[in-house]
N, C-alpha and C positions, 0 to 999 in steps of 0.2 A: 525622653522618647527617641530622640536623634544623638544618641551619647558621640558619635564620629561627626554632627555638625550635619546640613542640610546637602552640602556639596555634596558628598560620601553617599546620601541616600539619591541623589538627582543622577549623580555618575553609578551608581550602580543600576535603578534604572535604563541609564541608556545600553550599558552592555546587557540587556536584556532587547535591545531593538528597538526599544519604545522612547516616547520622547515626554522629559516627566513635566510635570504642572504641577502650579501654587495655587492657594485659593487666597483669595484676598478680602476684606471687605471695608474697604481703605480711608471711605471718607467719611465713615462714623465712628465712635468709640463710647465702651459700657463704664458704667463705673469702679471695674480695675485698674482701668487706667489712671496713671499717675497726672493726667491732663484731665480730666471728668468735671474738676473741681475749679481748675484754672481758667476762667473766662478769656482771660487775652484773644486764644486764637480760636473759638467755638462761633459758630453761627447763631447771632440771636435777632429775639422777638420782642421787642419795645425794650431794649437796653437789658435783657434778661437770658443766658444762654437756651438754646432750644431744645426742649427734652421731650421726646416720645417715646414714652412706655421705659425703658432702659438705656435710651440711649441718644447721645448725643451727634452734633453734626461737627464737622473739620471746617475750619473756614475757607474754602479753597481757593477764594481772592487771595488769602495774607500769604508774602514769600516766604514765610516762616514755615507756614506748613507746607508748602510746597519742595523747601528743603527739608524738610522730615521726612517730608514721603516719600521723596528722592530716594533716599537713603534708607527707610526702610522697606521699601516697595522695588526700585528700580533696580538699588544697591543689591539687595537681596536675591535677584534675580539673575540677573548679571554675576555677581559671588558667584554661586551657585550651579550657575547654566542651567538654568529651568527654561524649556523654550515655548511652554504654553501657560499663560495667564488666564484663571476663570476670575472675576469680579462679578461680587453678588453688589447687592443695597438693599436689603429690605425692610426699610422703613420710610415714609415720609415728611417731608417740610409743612403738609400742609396750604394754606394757604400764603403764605412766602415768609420773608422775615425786612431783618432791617437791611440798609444798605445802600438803595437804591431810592427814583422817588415816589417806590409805591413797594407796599409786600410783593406785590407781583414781579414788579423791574428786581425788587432784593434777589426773588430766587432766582429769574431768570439770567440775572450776572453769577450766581452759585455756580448755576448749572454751565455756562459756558466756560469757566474758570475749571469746572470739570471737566470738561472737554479737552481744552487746554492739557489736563494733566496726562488724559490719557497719546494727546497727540506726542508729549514729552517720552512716553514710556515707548511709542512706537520709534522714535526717532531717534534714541539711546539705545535699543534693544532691537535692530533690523530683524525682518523675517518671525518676531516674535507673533504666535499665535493667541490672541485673544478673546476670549468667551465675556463678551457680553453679558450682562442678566436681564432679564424679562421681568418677573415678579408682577409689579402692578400693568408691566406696559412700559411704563413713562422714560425707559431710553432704547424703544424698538423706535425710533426717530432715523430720517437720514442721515441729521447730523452726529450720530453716533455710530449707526451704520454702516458707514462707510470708512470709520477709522480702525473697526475690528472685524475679525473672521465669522462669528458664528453668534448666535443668541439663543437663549430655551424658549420655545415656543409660546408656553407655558406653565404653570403652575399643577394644571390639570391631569397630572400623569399619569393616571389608569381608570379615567371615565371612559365609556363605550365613546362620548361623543371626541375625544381626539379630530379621527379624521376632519369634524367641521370646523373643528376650531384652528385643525392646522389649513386648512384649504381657507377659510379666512383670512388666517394670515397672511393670506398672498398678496392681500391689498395694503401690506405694509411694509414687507419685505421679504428679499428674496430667496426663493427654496432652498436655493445655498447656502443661504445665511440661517438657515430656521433648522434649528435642533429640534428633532421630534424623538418623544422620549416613549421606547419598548419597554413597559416594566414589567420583565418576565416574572413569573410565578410558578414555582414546585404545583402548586394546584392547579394551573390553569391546562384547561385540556387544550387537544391538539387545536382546535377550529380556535381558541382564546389567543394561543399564538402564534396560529398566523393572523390573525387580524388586528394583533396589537405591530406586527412586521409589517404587516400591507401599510399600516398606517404612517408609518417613517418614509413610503413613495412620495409623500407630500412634503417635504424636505430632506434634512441631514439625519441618517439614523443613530442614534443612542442605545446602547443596548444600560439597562437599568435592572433592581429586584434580585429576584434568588439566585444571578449569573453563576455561582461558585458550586451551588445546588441540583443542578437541573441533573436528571439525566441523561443518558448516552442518545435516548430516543427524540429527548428533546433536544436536546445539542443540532442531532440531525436536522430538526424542523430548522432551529437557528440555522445552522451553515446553508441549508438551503434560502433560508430569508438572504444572506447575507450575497450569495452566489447573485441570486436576481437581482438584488439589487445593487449591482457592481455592473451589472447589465443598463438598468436606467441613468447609470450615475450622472453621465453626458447631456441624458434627455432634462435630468433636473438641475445640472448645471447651465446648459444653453439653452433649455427649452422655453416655449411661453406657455403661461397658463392662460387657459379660456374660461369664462366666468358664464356658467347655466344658473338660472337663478331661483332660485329655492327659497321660500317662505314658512320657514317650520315652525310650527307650535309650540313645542317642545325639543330641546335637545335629548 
């Protein structure tokens, strides 16, 4: 798919003005992998590697894997000059593993030993842009936070309720940091899109959906979402949010 190599697709990108990204999903692996089978360096669960649905975990205690991923995570990036990193994870440990002296203490030394990697990855790779994942939640934490730029919201990317669930999110982290995602639609009439744009005022906007599709009329509605809110960008950078409190029924 990359017959010139990743560099060649990264530097062509950039002479386009844009600054390209990898997608990573670094501390798990399926059963292609040539390590699937190899217990050594996998996270397990009473002496037995830990498998969820297809896939396994990386031990991110062992220096072994830590120099793998170096190299094919950091290394690769660096090669390259990619200067935005997105990291997914979507799967989970569950109730923890071995390691420690409980399931619970196992995964919570997993997870700081993750930390650890990504604190590596900023420390090698200054000024590198990183996309945190959301998924279930479980690293919109400060302790992760605060070592990357931006995070998805969430998973919910074209219920009506957005707005509540991003306005929620305030109580965990901040608007700058909260990727809210516009998934435009060829269908969606005009009042669809601006309300899926108003809703990105509550953090970082994403533009998502039939982007390549849309018409010249809707484009218009976009550059105008995009116009305003280059207007608030300050207020959701430095502003505070104020919390009215609402008890709703139903989303």
């Amino acid at each position: 798919r990359f017959p010139g190599g990743m560099k060649l697709a990264a530097d062509y990108i950039r002479s386009k003005g844009m600054v390209p990204g990898l997608w990573f999903e670094m501390e798990s692996l399926g059963p292609a992998c040539q390590y699937f089978n190899g217990p050594t360096h996998l996270v397990k669960r009473d002496g037995v590697p830990l498998t969820v649905g297809a896939r396994r975990f990386w031990d991110m205690e062992d220096p072994w894997v830590v120099d793998y991923l170096s190299q094919k995570v950091i290394g690769q990036l660096k090669d390259s000059g990619f200067g935005y990193l997105k990291v997914d994870y979507n799967e989970t440990m569950g109730m923890g593993c071995d390691g420690g002296d409980s399931l619970g203490d196992g995964l919570q030394r997993k997870i700081a030993a993750s930390r650890r990697f990504f604190q590596r990855i900023r420390e090698e790779i200054p000024g590198i842009v990183i996309e945190n994942c959301s998924s279930g939640g479980h690293r919109l934490t400060p302790a992760f936070m605060e070592l990357v730029s931006q995070a998805s919201f969430s998973d919910a990317h074209e219920t009506t309720a957005i707005p509540l669930i991003a306005a929620n999110l305030h109580r965990v982290i901040k608007p700058e940091q909260s990727q809210i995602w516009a998934v435009l639609r060829v269908e969606d009439s005009d009042s669809r899109l601006y309300y899926s744009l108003a809703a990105t005022m509550l953090g970082r906007m994403c533009l998502s959906g039939d982007i390549h599709n849309l018409s010249q009329d809707q484009w218009d509605i976009v550059d105008q979402g995009m116009a305003f809110y280059r207007q608030a960008a300050q207020i959701i950078q430095n502003g505070t949010t104020g919390l009215h409190q609402c008890d709703p029924k139903s989303y």
